[in-house]
C-alpha positions, 0 to 999 in steps of 0.5 A, spaced: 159 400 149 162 400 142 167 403 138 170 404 132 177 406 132 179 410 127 187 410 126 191 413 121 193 409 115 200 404 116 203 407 109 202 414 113 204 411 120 210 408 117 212 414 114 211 419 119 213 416 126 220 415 128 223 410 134 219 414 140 213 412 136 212 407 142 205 403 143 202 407 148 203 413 143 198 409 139 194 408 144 193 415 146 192 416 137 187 412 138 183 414 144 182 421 140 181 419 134 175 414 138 168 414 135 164 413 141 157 410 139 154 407 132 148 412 132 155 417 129 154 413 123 146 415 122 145 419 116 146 419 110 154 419 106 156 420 098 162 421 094 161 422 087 159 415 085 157 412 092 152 414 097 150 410 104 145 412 108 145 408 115 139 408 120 138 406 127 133 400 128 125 403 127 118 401 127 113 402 121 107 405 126 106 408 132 104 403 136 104 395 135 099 391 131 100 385 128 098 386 122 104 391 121 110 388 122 115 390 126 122 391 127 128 393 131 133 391 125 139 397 124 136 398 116 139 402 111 140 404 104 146 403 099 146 406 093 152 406 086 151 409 080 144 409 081 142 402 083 139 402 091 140 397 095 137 396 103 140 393 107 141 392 116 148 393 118 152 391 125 157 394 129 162 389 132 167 391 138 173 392 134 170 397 129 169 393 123 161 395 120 157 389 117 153 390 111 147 385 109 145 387 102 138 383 101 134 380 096 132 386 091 126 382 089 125 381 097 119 387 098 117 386 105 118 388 111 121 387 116 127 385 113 128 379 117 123 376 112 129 378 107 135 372 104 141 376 105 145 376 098 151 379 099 155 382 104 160 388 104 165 389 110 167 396 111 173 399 116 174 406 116 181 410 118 183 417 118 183 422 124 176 425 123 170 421 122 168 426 117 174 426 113 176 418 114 177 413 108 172 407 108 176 401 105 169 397 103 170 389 102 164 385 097 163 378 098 157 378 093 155 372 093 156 369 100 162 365 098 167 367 104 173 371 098 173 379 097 170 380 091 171 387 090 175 392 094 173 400 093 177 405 098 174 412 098 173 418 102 164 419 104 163 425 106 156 427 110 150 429 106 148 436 109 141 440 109 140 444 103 135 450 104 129 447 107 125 454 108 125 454 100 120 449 100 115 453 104 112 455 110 108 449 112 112 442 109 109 435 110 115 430 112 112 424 108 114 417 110 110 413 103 108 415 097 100 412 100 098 409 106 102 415 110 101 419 116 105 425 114 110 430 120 107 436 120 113 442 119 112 449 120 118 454 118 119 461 121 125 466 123 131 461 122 126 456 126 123 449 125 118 446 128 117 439 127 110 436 130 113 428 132 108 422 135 110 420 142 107 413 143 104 408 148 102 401 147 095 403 145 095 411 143 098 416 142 099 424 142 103 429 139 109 433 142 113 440 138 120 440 137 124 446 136 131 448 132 136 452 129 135 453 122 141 457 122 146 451 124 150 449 120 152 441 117 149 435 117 145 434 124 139 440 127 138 437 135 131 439 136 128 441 143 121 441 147 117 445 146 110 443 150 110 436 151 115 429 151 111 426 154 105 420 154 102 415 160 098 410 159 095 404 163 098 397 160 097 390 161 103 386 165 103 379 167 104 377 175 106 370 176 101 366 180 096 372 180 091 375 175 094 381 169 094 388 172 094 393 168 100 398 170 102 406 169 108 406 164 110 413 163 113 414 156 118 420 155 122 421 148 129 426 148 135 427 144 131 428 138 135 429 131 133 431 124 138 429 119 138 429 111 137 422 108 139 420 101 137 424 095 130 427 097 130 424 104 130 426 111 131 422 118 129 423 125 131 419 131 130 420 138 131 416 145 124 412 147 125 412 156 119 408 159 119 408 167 114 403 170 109 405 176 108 400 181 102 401 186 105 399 194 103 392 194 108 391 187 116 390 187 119 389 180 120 382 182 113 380 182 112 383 175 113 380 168 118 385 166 121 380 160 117 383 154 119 391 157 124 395 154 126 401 158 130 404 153 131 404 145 132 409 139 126 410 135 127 412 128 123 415 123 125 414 115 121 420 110 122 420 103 120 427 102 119 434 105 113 436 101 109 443 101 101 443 099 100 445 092 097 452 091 091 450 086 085 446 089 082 443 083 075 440 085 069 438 080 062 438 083 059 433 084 064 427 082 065 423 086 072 423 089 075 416 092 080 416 098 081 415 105 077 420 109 077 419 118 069 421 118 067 417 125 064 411 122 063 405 127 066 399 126 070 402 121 079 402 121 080 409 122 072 411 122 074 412 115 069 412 109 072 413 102 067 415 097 066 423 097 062 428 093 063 436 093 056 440 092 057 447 090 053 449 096 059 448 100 055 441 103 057 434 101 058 427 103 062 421 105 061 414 104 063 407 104 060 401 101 060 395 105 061 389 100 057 384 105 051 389 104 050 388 113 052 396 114 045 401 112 048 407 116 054 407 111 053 415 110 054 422 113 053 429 110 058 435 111 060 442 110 067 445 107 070 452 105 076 454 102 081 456 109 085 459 103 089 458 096 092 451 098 086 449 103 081 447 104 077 445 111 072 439 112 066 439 118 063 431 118 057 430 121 060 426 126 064 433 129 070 431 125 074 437 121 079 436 117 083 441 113 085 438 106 090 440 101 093 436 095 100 435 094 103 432 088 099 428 082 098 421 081 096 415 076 088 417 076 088 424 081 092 427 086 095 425 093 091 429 099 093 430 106 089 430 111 090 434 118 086 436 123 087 441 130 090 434 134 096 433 129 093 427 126 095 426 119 093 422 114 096 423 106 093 418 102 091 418 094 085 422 092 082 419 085 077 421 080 071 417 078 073 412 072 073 404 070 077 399 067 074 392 066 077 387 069 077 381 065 083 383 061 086 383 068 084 377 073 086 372 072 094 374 074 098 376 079 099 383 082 103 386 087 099 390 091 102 395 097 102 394 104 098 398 109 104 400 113 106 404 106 113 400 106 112 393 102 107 389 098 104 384 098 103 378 093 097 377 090 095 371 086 088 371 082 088 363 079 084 362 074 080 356 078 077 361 082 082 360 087 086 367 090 092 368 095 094 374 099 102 373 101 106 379 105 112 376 109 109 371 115 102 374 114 097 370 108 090 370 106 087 366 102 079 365 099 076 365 092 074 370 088 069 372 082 067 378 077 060 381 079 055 383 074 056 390 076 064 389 074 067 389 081 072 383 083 071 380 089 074 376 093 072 372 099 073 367 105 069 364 109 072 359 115 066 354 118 067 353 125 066 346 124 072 347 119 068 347 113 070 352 108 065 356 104 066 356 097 061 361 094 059 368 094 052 367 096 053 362 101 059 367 104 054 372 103 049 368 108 053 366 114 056 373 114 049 376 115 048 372 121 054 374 125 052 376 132 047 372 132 045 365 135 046 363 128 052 365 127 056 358 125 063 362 122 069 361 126 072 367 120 069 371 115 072 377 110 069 379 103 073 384 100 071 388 093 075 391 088 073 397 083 079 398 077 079 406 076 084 407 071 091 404 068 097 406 065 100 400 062 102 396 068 101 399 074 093 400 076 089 404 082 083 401 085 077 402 091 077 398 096 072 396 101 071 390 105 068 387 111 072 382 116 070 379 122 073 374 126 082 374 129 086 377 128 080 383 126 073 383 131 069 377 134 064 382 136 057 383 134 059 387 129 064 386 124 069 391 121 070 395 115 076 398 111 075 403 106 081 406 101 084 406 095 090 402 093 096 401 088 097 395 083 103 393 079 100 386 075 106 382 074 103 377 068 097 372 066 097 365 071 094 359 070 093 353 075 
């Protein structure tokens, strides 16, 4: 375990002990003034001029995907006057905590991927923690000499009036690309609905507080369900795979207030194995098992849904709705039209032009001034409702009776032509909501696709219809595919004998509106090969996305 030890300052020490002032003394001064665990430090701190935010290590997702890049790093935010810096901090034994500033240029996650600028040394003393002095040490260019030394008292930030902002709050981790917490307040009670996460799903448990606590902390108890078993691949060496009973359970659940608008939730994850009779832990490859570790859960914002559903008939709207489309991530379509009828439909468009059956019908009605509810053909429902205003439309929400939830933006039909964009480059946000991804459209026909280790690379073109769509097509005699057309052809024949792909993913843009820089598009897109399927099907992503082009590029 480790500690941080908060003594008093040597000028005081000097001043107010005399001779008997002898060395166990100080050792018991010490022993009660001891924080015991660096999970005290999580949340968010501020002076006038200065803020801290520390959080435990955490995931981006509820569950592993390559794709979605991972991380157990202790992170947190560094913010004076005005100017935020990430960071991933560490606790050593005698109570010294280590910042690592990184790159602000650095826009992935996790941070691992991210150079370390500068570092700050932090040592705290006092006899309370929330009363202490932090003396804060800077070595801003990695040289090894103190660059600046700043000593000021932090005290925690603490929950202002969360019932003011409505009865029903959605607890937002991006400003796209998110999966909201839903949070329903009544009677000095919060109720927050969290994921409990196995390898491959999840479900959702209900978790109680106390408004009326006062302070920086509300503990959050049970209400229905902590728990979650699911069958997981394990290694037996000498032996086949077996699939075994891991029972995940979560506890000690936190809610806590973030830096500005923000909020953080961590709890303890325990995963106890099942072991059938003829198994002991000996045999088992357990080296890849966690049995225990904290989870924290990162929000910008609480948001309510806005009392004004403005919808036009018969536009066609852009977004991601969950419809239970086959061969489709999320089952999401992303093109939907409202009738006045209170009928509609949902679609998608696959770029490949393979899918036929990319369309359903469905109903909605108005459940009341802030929402609306969808009834797909597929048997999903989902109630909606609007939060906020983006470039181009509003940012949605969608939520259904098992708690899932999606917040995405919502987008109005429009169109900007694209050869006054591309070539160039672009920043493009990552599906995990967190980071962006580089995007280079060259002007020799060329484009990459960067986001930390991960990277995808092909060519592109503008349609006579005025998309832009990009494409990559691997032979798997190694030969590389570089025209639409042809791409188009070997794409058709997955699934077939004819099949002479090793991988394949075309993806099509449509630029909807601009505001100087920054841009929104559709996107749809078809893929087929690892890291996606090597199925007879391919699969297809449906959404919108947010740009930021950078400048021109020539090569």
């Amino acid at each position: 375990m480790k500690y941080i030890w908060l003594t008093c300052a040597l000028a005081t020490l000097l001043g107010c002990s005399d001779e008997r002032y002898d060395e166990q003394q100080v050792a018991q001064q010490k022993k009660e003034i001891s924080l015991q665990n660096e999970l005290e430090l999580v949340g968010a701190w501020e002076s006038e001029n200065l803020k801290i935010e520390f959080h435990g290590s955490h995931y981006n997702r509820v569950f592993p995907n390559q794709l979605v890049q991972q991380s157990q790093l202790k992170t947190g935010m560094y913010v004076s006057e005005g100017y935020s810096q990430k960071f991933h901090w560490s606790l050593d034994d005698s109570g010294i905590i280590t910042i690592n500033i990184i790159d602000g240029s650095c826009t992935i996650v996790p941070l691992e991927y991210c150079a370390t600028t500068a570092r700050k040394s932090i040592a705290l003393t006092g006899e309370l923690l929330g009363a202490a002095q932090w003396e804060i040490k800077s070595d801003n260019d990695l040289d090894g000499v103190v660059d600046e030394v700043v000593k000021t008292s932090l005290i925690r930030t603490v929950f202002g009036d969360l019932a003011a902002l409505g009865d029903k709050l959605f607890f937002k981790q991006s400003g796209n690309f998110d999966n909201p917490l839903i949070t329903t307040l009544s009677e000095n009670q919060i109720i927050v609905t969290l994921p409990i996460s196995a390898q491959s799903s999840h479900r959702y448990g209900k978790f109680i507080g106390d408004l009326s606590t006062e302070g920086h902390v509300l503990s959050l108890q049970v209400m229905d369900q902590d728990t979650i078993t699911q069958a997981q691949w394990f290694k037996i060496p000498g032996e086949s795979d077996r699939l075994l009973d891991v029972k995940t359970t979560i506890s000690d659940v936190k809610l806590r207030k973030g830096v500005n608008a923000g909020y953080i939730i961590d709890y303890l994850v325990q995963r106890e194995l099942s072991l059938p009779t003829d198994l002991t832990e000996a045999q088992v490859d357990l080296s890849e098992f966690i049995t225990g570790q904290r989870h924290t859960m990162l929000f910008t914002e609480a948001v309510s849904l806005r009392d004004d559903i403005d919808i036009n008939f018969g536009q066609t709207y852009y977004s991601k709705l969950p419809a239970g489309f086959a061969h489709s991530a999320d089952g999401a379509g992303s093109e939907v039209i409202f009738n006045s009828d209170n009928t509609g439909v949902i679609a998608f468009t696959d770029p490949s032009g393979m899918t036929l059956n990319n369309e359903q019908p469905f109903t909605w009605n108005h459940k009341n001034d802030e929402e609306m509810e969808v009834k797909l053909d597929s048997g999903a429902v989902w109630s909606m409702g609007f939060t906020g205003s983006v470039l181009g439309g509003s940012s949605v929400i969608f939520y259904n009776e098992k708690n899932e939830t999606y917040g995405h933006d919502f987008l109005t039909s429009s169109y900007v032509e694209p050869s006054s964009l591309v070539p160039g480059r672009f920043k493009l946000e990552n599906t995990d909501g967190l980071s962006l991804v580089d995007v280079d459209f060259k002007d020799n026909g060329e484009i990459d696709i960067k986001a930390g280790p991960i990277s995808f690379s092909g060519f592109w073109v503008i349609t006579n219809e005025g998309d832009v769509v990009s494409f990559e097509c691997d032979k798997k005699d190694g030969a590389v595919v570089t025209e639409l057309d042809s791409c188009l052809d070997h794409m058709s024949r997955i699934g077939t004998s004819e099949n002479e792909l090793k991988f394949g993913h075309i993806r099509k843009f449509t630029f909807l509106h601009s505001d100087n820089s920054e841009l929104v598009s559709t996107y749809n897109a078809t893929a087929w090969g690892e890291p996606f399927t090597t199925g007879e099907e391919p699969v297809h992503f449906n959404w919108v996305y947010r740009w930021k082009r950078l400048g021109d590029n020539h090569h």
